[in-house]
Structure formats: C-alpha cells, structure tokens
C-alpha positions as CSV (number, residue, x, y, z in Angstrom):
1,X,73.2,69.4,168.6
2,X,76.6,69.7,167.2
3,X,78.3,67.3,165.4
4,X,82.0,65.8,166.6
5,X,84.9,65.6,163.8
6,X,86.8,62.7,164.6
7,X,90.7,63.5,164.7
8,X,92.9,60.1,163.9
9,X,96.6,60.7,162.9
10,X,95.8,58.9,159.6
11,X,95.9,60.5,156.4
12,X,93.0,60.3,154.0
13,X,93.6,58.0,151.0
14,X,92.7,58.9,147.9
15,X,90.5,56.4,145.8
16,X,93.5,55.8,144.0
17,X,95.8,54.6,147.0
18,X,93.0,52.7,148.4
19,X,92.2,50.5,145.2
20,X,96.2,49.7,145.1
21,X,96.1,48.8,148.5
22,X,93.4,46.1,148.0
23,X,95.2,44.3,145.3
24,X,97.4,42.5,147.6
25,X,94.4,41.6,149.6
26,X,92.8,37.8,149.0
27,X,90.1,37.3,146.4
28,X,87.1,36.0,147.8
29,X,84.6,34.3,145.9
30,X,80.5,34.2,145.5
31,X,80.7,31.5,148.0
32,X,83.0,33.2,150.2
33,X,85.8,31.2,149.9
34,X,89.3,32.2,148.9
35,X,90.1,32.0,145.3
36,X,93.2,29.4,144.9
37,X,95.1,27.6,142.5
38,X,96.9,24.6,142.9
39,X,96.4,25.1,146.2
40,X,97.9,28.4,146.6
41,X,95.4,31.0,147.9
42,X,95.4,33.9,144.7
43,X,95.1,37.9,145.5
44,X,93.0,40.3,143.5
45,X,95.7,41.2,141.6
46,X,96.9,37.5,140.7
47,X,93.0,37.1,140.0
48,X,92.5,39.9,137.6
49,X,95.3,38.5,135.5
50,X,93.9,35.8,135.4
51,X,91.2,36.7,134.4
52,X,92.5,38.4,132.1
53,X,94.1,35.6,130.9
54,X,91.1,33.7,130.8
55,X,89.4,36.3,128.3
56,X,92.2,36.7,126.2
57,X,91.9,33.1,125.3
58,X,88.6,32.8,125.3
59,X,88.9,35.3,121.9
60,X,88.5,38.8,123.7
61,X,90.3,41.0,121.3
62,X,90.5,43.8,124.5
63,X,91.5,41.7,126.4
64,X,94.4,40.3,123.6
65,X,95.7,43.5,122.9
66,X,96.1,44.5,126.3
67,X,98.3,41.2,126.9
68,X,100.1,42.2,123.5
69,X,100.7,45.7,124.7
70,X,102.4,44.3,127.8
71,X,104.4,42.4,126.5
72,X,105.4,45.0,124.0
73,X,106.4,47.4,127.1
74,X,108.4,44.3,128.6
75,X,110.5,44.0,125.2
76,X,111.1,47.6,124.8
77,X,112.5,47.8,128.8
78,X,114.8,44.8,128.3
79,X,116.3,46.5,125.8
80,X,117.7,49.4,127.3
C-alpha cells in the first residue's frame, strides 16, 4: 500500500506566517460567542491588547513595561 502526496499549488506556511494570519481573525469566547465591545465585534489582535491592557492595570509589572516600552518605540519614531 503506498501512500499518495497531495500536490496543491499552495505554499506551506511557516508557524510564523500562520499565527499573523489569525490575528485578524474574530476572537471567540468559552461560550462561543464573538468577543465585542461596544458593540463592535474585537479580533485576536484587538483582544490581546486588551488584554494586555487589562493586566497592565490590574498591577502586572510585565505587562506595564511592555506598554512603557511601546510607547517608548512610538516617541522615538515620531521623532525622526
């Protein structure tokens, strides 16, 4: 019994270009339900940051510098 490769004219993606293409994707939560707020439905992305958010407020020093470093970057490239 031999076993068939399956030719498709797509390219593999690499774990990396995979991940980045689910950011943009809808969050779905436990219940199944898309994440929203304010009535707006949120995608990963928007839902990690806020998350992130979330932490950062809630005292998470990680989570704080990260934000800090951000915004750090954002000064430093309105600059030039």
């Amino acid at each position: 019994m031999s076993k068939k490769k399956i030719e498709t004219d797509e390219q593999p993606q690499t774990m990396e270009e995979y991940l980045l293409s689910q950011l943009d994707t809808p969050a779905y939560l436990k219940d199944g339900t898309i994440a929203t707020v304010n009535g707006k439905e949120l995608t990963k992305q928007e839902a990690i940051a806020t998350n992130i958010l979330n932490l950062a407020m809630k005292g998470d020093v990680k989570a704080a510098q990260y934000i800090n470093s951000l915004q750090m970057r954002a000064k430093m490239e309105r600059k030039k």
